[in-house]
Every structure is written in C-alpha cells, then in structure tokens.
KEZARO-455906 format. One record per residue (C-alpha): residue in three letters; x, y, z. Coordinates in steps of 0.2 Angstrom, whole numbers, plus 5000, padded with zeros to 4 digits. Last residue first. Layout:
# residues N
ALAXYZ/...
This chain:
# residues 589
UNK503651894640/UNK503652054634/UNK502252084620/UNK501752254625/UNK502852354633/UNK501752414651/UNK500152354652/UNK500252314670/UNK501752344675/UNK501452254691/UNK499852194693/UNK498452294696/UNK497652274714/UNK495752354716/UNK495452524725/UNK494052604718/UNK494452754709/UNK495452914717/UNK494453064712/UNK495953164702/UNK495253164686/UNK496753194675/UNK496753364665/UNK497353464649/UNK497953314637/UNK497753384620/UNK499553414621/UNK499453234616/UNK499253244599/UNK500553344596/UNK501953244603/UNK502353174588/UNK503552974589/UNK505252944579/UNK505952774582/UNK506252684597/UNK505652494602/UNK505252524621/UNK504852714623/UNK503952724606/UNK503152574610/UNK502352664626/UNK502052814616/UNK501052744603/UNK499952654616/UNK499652824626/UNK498952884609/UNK498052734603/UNK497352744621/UNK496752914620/UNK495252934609/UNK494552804617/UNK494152924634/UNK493952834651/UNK495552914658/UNK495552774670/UNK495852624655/UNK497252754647/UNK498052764665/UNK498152564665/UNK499052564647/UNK500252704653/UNK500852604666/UNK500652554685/UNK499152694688/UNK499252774705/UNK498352724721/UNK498652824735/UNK499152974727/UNK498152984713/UNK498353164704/UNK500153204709/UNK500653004703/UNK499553044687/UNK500653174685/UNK502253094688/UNK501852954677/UNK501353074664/UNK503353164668/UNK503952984665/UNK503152934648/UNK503253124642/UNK505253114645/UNK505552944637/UNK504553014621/UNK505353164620/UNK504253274603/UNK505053414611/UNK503253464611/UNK502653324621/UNK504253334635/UNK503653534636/UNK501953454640/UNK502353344651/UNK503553454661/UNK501853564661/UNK500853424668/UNK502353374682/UNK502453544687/UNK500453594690/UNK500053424698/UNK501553464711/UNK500753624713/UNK499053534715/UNK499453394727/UNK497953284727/UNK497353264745/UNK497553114754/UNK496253034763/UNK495353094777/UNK495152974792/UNK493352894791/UNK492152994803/UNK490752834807/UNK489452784799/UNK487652844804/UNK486552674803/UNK486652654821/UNK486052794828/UNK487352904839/UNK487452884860/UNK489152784861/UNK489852924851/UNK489153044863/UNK489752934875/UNK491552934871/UNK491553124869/UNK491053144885/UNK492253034894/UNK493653104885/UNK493153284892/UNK493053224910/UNK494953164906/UNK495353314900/UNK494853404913/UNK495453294926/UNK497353314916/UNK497053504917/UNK496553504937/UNK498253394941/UNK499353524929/UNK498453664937/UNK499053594957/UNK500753544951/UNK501053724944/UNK500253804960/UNK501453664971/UNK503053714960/UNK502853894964/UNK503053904983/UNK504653824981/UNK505353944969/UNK505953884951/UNK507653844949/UNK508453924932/UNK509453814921/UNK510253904907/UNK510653834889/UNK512053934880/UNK511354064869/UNK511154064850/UNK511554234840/UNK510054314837/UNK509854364817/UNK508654224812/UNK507754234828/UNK507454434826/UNK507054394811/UNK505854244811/UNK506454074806/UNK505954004790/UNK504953844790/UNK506053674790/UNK505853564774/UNK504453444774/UNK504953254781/UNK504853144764/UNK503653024767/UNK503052974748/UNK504552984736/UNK504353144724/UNK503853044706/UNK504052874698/UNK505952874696/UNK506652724697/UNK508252694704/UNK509852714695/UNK510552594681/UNK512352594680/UNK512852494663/UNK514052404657/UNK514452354638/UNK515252204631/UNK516152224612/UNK515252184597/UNK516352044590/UNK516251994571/UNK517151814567/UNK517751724552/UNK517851554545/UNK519051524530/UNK518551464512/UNK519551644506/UNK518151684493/UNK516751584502/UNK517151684519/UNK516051584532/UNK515151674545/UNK515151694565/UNK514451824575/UNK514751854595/UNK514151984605/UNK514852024620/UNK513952004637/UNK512652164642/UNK513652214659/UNK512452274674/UNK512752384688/UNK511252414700/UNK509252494700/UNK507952364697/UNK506852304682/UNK508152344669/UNK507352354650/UNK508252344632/UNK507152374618/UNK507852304603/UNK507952394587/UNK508352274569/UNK508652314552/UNK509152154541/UNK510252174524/UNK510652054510/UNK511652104498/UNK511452024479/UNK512751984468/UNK512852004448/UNK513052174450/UNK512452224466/UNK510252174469/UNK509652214486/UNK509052124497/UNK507952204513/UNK507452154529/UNK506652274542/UNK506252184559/UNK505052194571/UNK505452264588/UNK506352164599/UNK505852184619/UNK507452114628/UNK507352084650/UNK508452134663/UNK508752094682/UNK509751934678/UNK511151954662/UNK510751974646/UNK511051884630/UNK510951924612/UNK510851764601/UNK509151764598/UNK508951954599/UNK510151924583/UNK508851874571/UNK509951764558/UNK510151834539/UNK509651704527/UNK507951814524/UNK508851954519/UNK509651884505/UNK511651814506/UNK512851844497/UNK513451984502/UNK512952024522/UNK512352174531/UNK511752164550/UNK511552354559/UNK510952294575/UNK509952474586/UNK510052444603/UNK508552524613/UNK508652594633/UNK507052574642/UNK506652654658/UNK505952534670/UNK507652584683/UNK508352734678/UNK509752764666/UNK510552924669/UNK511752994654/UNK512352924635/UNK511952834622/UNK510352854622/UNK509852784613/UNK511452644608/UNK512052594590/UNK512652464582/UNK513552384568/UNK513852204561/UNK514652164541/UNK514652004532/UNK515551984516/UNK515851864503/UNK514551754510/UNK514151574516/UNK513151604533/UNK512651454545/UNK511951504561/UNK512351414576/UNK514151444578/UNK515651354572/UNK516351304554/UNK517651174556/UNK516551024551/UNK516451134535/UNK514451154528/UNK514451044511/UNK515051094498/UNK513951084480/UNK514551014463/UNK513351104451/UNK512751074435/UNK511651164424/UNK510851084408/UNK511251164391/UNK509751294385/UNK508251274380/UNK507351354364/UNK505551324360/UNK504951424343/UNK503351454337/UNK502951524320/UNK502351664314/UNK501151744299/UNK501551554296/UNK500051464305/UNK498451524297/UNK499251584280/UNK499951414275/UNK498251344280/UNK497551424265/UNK498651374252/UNK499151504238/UNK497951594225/UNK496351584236/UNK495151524225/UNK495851474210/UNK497751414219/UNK496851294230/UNK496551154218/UNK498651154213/UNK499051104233/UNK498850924230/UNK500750904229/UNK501251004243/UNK501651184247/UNK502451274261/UNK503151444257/UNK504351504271/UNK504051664276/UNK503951644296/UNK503951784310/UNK504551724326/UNK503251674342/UNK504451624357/UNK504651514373/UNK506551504379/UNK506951384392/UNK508251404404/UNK509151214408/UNK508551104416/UNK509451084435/UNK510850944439/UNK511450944457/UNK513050834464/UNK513250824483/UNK512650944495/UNK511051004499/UNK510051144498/UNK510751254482/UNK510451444482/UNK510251484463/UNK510251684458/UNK509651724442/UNK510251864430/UNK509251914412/UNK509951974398/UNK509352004380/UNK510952004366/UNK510052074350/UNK511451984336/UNK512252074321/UNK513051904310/UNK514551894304/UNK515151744315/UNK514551824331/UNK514252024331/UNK513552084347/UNK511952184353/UNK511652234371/UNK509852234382/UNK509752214400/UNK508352144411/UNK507852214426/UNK508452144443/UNK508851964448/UNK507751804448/UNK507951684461/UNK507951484461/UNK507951394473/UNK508751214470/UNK508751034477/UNK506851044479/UNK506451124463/UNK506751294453/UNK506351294435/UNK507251424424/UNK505851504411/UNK506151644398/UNK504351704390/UNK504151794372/UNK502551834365/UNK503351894349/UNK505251884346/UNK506052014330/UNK507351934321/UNK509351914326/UNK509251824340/UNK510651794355/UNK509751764372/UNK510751764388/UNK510751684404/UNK511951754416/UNK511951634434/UNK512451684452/UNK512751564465/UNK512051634482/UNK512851504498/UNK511651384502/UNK512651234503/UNK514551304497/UNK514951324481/UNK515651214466/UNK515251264449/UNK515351444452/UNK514851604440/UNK513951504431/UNK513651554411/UNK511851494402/UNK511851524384/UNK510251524372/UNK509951534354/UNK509151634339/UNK509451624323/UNK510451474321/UNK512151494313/UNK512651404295/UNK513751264300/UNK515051214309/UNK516451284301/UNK515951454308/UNK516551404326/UNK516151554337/UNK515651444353/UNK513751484353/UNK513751454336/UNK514551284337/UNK513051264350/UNK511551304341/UNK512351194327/UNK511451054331/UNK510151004316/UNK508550934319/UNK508650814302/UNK506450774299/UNK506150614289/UNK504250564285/UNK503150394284/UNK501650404272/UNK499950414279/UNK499050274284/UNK497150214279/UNK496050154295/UNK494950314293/UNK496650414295/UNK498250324303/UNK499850394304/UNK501250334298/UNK502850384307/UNK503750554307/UNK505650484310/UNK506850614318/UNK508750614313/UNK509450714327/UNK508950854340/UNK507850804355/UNK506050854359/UNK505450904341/UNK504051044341/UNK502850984328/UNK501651124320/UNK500051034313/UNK498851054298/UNK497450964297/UNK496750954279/UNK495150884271/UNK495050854253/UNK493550874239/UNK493250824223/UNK491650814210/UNK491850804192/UNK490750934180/UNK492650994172/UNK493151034188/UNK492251054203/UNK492951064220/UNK492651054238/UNK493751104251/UNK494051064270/UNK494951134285/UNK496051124300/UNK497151194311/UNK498451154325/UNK499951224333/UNK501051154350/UNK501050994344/UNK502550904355/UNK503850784346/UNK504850634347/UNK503650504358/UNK502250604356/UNK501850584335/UNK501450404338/UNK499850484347/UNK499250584332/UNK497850454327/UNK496850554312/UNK495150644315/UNK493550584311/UNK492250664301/UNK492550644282/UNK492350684266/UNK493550644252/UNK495550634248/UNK496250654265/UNK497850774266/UNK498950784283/UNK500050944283/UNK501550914297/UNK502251134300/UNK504351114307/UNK504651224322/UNK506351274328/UNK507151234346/UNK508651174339/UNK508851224318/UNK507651134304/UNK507851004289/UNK506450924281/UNK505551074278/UNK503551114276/UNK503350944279/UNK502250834268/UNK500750714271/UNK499550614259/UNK498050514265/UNK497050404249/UNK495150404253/UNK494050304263/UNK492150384264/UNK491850384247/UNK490950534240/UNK489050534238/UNK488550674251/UNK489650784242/UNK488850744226/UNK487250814234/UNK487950964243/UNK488851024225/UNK487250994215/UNK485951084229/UNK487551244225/UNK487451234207/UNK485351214207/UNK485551384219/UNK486651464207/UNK485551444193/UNK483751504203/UNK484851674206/
C-alpha cells in the first residue's frame, strides 16, 4: 500500500515539472469523406496544459457539431510523459477540396490538413454508377410544379435513401416570407434498389403556398442524423494508449456513431402572378372548386321573425381551409332582411399528394316583416390552374313569401256568436211588421220613460257625492286588467310541450311565445332572452339561450330539458319599455 502511494506522489510531482509548451500533432480519421458526412479532427499536445486550442479558422469551412477531451500520463522506463487530446467532429459546409489550417495551441501551431468532400450524392441520385462508389444515405427533393400561380398549393416529395440504420433522425424544410411551408400526412416507408445497392426510401410530403410572384429560391430539406461508425482512427502517438485501454480512448466516445448533415438541392420556383383577367374579390388557384346548399326548411309557411338557415357547402382542391372565402360576406339580401352566420367548420384534408380544402358554414336568414322577397344569386369565381382559365359557380336566386308574424290569437277579435236556442234556431225568419200602438198608450209610455230618466239622474247624483264625500288617501277603483286566458294558457303550454318532445326548435320558440302571450297579456315578453330574465330561475336561461341559437344558426337541439317548464307566473310585472326583440339572436347587428 505505502509502495503505491510513493508511485502515485512521483507521478503528481513530475507532472507538475513538465514543460508547459510541447510539440501539437493532428490527424483525421479520413481524408476523404461523402456529402453531408462527418470527418473526426484529433489535436495532440505533448505536456500538461490548461488552455484550449484557437478553433475559429475551423468556421469558415466547417461546423463542430462533436467535441471531447482528455489527458494521459505515462511512465516508461522511469521517464515521465504525458498528452492532452481534443478530439472534434467537423461538419464541412460545402463539398470540395477543404483545407484544415494550423491551429494554434499555447502559441505552437498544429500541422495544416486536407479533407476531399466528395460529390457523388447526386450521380447517385441520377443512377450513374460511373461516378463513383454511392453515398450511403442521401436526399431528393421532386416538385410537382415549377411555375404555379401566387398562392396556389405546390406539392413537394422529399425522400431519404439510406442503407444503415438512422438514429435521432429529424428532416427540416424552412418556410419564410416568400414561402409557407406545410407538411402533409404520415410518412411512408418503401425500399428500392439503385445501383446494386438495397436502399430504405422514408417519404415525407410538404405543400409550399408561394406569396409573391417572381422568381423564389427556398434551402433545401435538410437531413439531421446519428449513423453507426466503425472506422478505426489512430494516430501516430496512439501506441501509449494501447496498455491501458488497448485502442484509443476517444475513438470510443465519438464513434459508437457519428453525425451526419444531409441537404438537399435548393428548390426554385418561378411563380404566376394573379391574371389581370381573373375577376372577383377573392382569389382561388385550385384544381377544383365545388359550392352546394341547402335550405331549413325547405319548404312551407315562413312567418315573419322566424328564421330560416342556408346551409354553404364550399370544397376546393388546392386550396386549405383557411384560403377558402366566408361566403356571408359575399351573400346579399335585399331590405326587410338581415343574415346571422353561425361560426364556421374548416377542415383540409390530405388527397394524394394534394390537399382539399373544405368550409362548413349555416346562416341564419331572418325577415322582419311579412311580404315577397328574392335572396340575389350567388356568385363564385376561381381560377382552374390545370386549364389556366377562370371559372364561375352560380347558386341560383331564390324567393320567398313570408307571412305575418305569428305571436299568438290577435288582441280584439269580436267573440264568435252564442248559439241560438231551439225554438230560434229551427223558426223560420219573419218579415218585419210595424204595428201602431194605441193613442192612449204612448202618453203612459212617455210618462215612465220621463220618470226612469229622473231616476237615473237622482241616482247619478248620488253616486257622485258619495265619491265626492270619501277620505282622501283611499285610491280610487282602477279598471280591471286583463285576466290571463287560461284555456288559451292550457293550449299554447301543451303545444309547447309536444314542440319539446319532437325535439322542434322553431315550433317550441313560437308555441313559448304564445304561452307567455296567454300569461301576460298586456305586457308580453319580446323574446326568449327577456322571458328568461321574468322567469327569475338561472337554471333556465342556458336552456331558452340554446334554443334561440338553435332557431337562428340550425343544428340538432333536445327538448328534454325543457319539458321541466310546467308554469309561467302570470302576475303582470311592472310595466317598463323593452326594446324590440330584445335579446332575440344574439350577435345580430
């Protein structure tokens, strides 16, 4: 034990005594790699030291995307040595002749070195054998159009040939200001044979959507990669390793694998601009474009505050979702009604090596009186990039007779004649006779007609000052006001509820209406949002809400929760002015 510590004080004492300058070596592990390969620097300096070597002439040809480092002492035949190694793996920036330079190391240089990046990735690519032996892995880009149309969908193939295992792989295409880029779907994996040799293809589809026109110059894809290495590095100094370890240390820290940096050609693109013959507001380069639509209901009565929604089926490839115009922009109407959109559902889908882009959208359609209205055409215009012709999509004009309101039995209405008696009923009608009273007669009728208007005038007077005679803080009889209906109550609520459990959204809003009409004569609600404020109960306003939208925008709406509803208060609420339609469709302007 006391031996070894003696041999371990001698080691850290001659250490300390060794020259601080030293002779730098440097090797390559090769001189001559493929495109986008790694090559592994080692920088040797004989003797302890604690500074690091000047890699910044290294930048101009090369990145370091590896680096380790470590020392050894030795003795050998009771002499003292020792060397510290850095060892780095260069990246080269270009292919070609390369030139590593001298590097400086404690103000010693190392010696300069010659790296050959070959460029047979691409003879490779074009199946020319002649050219060289094949890299192992490479990258191809393939454009399905060099010279669309401004923002017109491009689609790209970029593929990846290697015939070794990739670690920690990453495929990058840049998008920038001239160019967006889009990735699209799920990889695919093939294999394929090129110049002898089995190749895994991995491939992976991008659409580009250029923004301007003119000539457009995007990086290529780039391939980031780990790849198993079994080169064997060594340099001239690495005999002192071999009785410890057997092999070079460092070899093992960075070789298990390597790095590798593969791009791709650069991608060019002559774009065309928008044709001075293309009209319409919104510009659409697609292949195909596609505008459908539907009416609820599409047929019978329309009243008057009852909404009616048109369902726009927009589909375009080419195009995503979110190039696709919103076509209650371009709808018009004409006087006496007013558009609700709904919000949208967009949605691109990937075809091949297209994409189709699709927009869902409902509008709530609305006529504030009663009359006959004509919705305009609606007219769409897109640009067919296969045919370089503009193209049009008509949705045809549509009228509409839209009755009166119907917010319950009208107030006024003279009550239907009571049923005569029988003897009436069956008796045929006579002719009018005129029979003269006798003389004596009409003085005994004057004379009671006389005494019956003094009676009622006596009986005027005394009423007046009975009045006259009450206290002063006794209010006066108020006429009555008018009484709920109840059978009409009892009709509109169960209409209401048949309307919830047929799930009817247009039917509960109007037969509700009705209801609270039958409960609050004088002063009814002016929508559903107003009644939800009388009724006073929270639970109910996300329910009356949910219908109203329902009756504007469309869509499936549940009754069930409404058949809760068993009563309306009918006390009439103090009167105070609501404005019209209060409430009613929200976010109408």
């Amino acid at each position: 034990m006391k031996q070894a510590m003696r041999i371990l004080m001698s080691v850290l004492f001659f250490g300390l005594s060794l020259p601080a300058a030293a002779a730098i070596s440097a090797w390559l592990s090769h001189d001559q790699i493929g495109p986008g390969e790694t090559a592994q620097l080692t920088l040797q300096h004989d003797g302890q030291t604690d500074s690091q070597p000047d890699l910044s002439p290294l930048k101009q040809d090369f990145e370091i995307v590896g680096r380790s480092s470590g020392s050894n002492i030795q003795i050998i035949n009771g002499k003292m040595s020792a060397q510290v190694q850095i060892s780095l793996m260069l990246l080269p920036k270009h292919n070609g002749k390369l030139q590593i330079p001298a590097l400086q190391w404690d103000g010693q240089p190392s010696p300069p070195l010659a790296l050959t990046v070959s460029n047979n990735g691409a003879a490779s690519q074009q199946g020319n054998a002649a050219a060289g032996k094949a890299s192992h892995v490479f990258v191809s880009a393939t454009l399905e159009q060099k010279q669309p149309y401004v923002q017109a969908a491009v689609p790209l193939t970029v593929r990846i040939y290697t015939d070794q295992p990739l670690y920690q792989a990453s495929l990058d295409l840049q998008s920038g200001n001239d160019v967006l880029v889009q990735q699209q779907g799920q990889d695919r994996q093939t294999s394929e044979t090129r110049n002898g040799r089995n190749y895994q293809v991995i491939e992976r589809r991008y659409l580009l959507f250029p923004q301007r026109s003119g000539k457009i110059e995007l990086a290529g894809p780039v391939l980031s990669a780990q790849v198993q290495d079994t080169r064997s590095d060594s340099g001239p100094n690495d005999q002192f390793f071999s009785n410890v370890f057997g092999r070079n240390p460092f070899a093992g820290m960075l070789n298990a694998t390597k790095p590798i940096r593969i791009q791709g050609d650069p991608l060019v693109l002559n774009v065309r601009p928008r044709p001075d013959s293309a009209q319409g507001h919104d510009w659409l380069p697609a292949q195909k474009v596609t505008l459908e639509e539907t009416w609820q209901p599409d047929k019978g009565q329309i009243h008057a505050g009852d909404p009616i929604t048109r369902h726009l089926h927009l589909s375009a490839e080419g195009l995503t979702a979110a190039q696709l115009p919103d076509l209650s922009q371009i709808m018009q109407l004409p006087p006496g009604m007013r558009a609700y959109p709904d919000q949208p559902k967009l949605s691109s889908n990937a075809q091949g090596n297209n994409v189709i882009g699709t927009r869902d959208q409902d509008i709530a359609v609305i006529a504030t009186n009663a009359g006959h209205f004509e919705i305009p055409a609606l007219h769409l215009f897109w640009w067919d990039t296969a045919q370089n012709v503009q193209r049009e999509i008509v949705l045809p004009a549509r009228t509409l007779d839209v009755l009166p309101g119907t917010g319950g039995v009208a107030v006024g209405t003279a009550p239907p004649p009571q049923d005569a008696g029988p003897a009436e009923a069956l008796s045929p009608p006579s002719a009018p006779q005129h029979i003269e009273p006798p003389a004596n007669d009409r003085w005994k009728w004057l004379s009671l007609a006389l005494a019956l208007l003094w009676l009622g005038t006596l009986a005027t007077w005394w009423r007046s000052s009975r009045r006259n005679a009450a206290p002063a803080g006794k209010a006066t009889t108020q006429p009555a006001a008018p009484v709920p209906s109840a059978p009409r109550i009892a009709e509109a609520r169960k209409a209401f509820w048949q309307a919830c459990r047929d799930n009817n959204a247009q039917a509960a809003r109007r037969h509700l209406l009705d209801w609270a009409l039958a409960s609050w004569p004088t002063s009814p609600p002016a929508g559903l949002k107003a009644l939800g404020e009388r009724l006073g109960d929270a639970a109910y306003k996300p329910l009356l809400n949910q219908l109203d939208r329902a009756c504007y925008a469309g869509g499936e709406w549940q009754g069930k929760a409404l058949l809760e509803l068993k009563t309306l208060d009918t006390r009439e609420p103090v009167a105070k002015k609501e404005p019209a339609l209060a409430g009613l469709y929200p976010g109408a302007v």
